[in-house]
C-alpha positions as CSV (number, residue, x, y, z in Angstrom):
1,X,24.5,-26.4,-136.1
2,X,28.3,-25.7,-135.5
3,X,29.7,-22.2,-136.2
4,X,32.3,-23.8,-138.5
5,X,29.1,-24.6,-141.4
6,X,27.3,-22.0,-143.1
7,X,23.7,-22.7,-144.6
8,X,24.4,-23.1,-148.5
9,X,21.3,-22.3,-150.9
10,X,21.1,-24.3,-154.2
11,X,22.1,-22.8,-157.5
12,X,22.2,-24.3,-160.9
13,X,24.6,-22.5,-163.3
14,X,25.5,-23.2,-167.1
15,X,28.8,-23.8,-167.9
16,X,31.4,-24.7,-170.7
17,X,32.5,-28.6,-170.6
18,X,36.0,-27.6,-170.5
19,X,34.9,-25.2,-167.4
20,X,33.6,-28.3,-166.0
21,X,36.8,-30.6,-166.7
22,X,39.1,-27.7,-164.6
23,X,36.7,-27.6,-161.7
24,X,36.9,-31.5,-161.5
25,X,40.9,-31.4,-162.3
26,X,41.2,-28.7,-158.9
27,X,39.2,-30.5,-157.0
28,X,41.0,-33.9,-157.5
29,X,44.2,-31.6,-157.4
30,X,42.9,-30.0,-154.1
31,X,42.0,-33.4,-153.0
32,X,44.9,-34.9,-152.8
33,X,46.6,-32.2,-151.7
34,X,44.6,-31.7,-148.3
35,X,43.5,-35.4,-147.8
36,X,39.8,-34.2,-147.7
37,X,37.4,-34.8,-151.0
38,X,36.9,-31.8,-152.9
39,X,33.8,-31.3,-154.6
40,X,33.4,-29.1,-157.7
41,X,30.6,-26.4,-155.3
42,X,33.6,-26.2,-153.2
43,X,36.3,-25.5,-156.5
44,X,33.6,-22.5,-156.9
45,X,33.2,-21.4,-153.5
46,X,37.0,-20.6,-153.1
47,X,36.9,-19.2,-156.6
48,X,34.3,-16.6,-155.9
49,X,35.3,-15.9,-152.3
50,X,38.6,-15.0,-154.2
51,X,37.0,-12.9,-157.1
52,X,35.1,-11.0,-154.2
53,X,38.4,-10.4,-152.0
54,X,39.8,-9.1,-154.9
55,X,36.9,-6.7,-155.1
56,X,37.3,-5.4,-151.9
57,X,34.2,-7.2,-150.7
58,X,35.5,-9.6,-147.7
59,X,32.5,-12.3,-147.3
């Protein structure tokens, strides 16, 4: 396995529709924007890895 990849773990989470409607709108957004498809894990990956930098926790 390449360095670039990290192993991701499954975790189901409950959320709002309208929760659900933004992370599909960002990743459509991000999308087309990069030229890569976006999934909605991703949307929440670079949320959280945001939410932790802003912590001071660098991950």
């Amino acid at each position: 396995m390449s360095e670039d990849h990290e192993i991701l773990k499954k975790l189901s989470v409950y959320l709002e529709e309208e929760v659900i409607e933004a992370l599909d709108e960002l990743a459509l957004e991000y999308s087309r924007e990069t030229g890569q498809k976006w999934s909605r894990g991703a949307v929440i990956r670079v949320a959280m890895s945001e939410f932790f930098s802003r912590r001071g926790k660098i991950l």
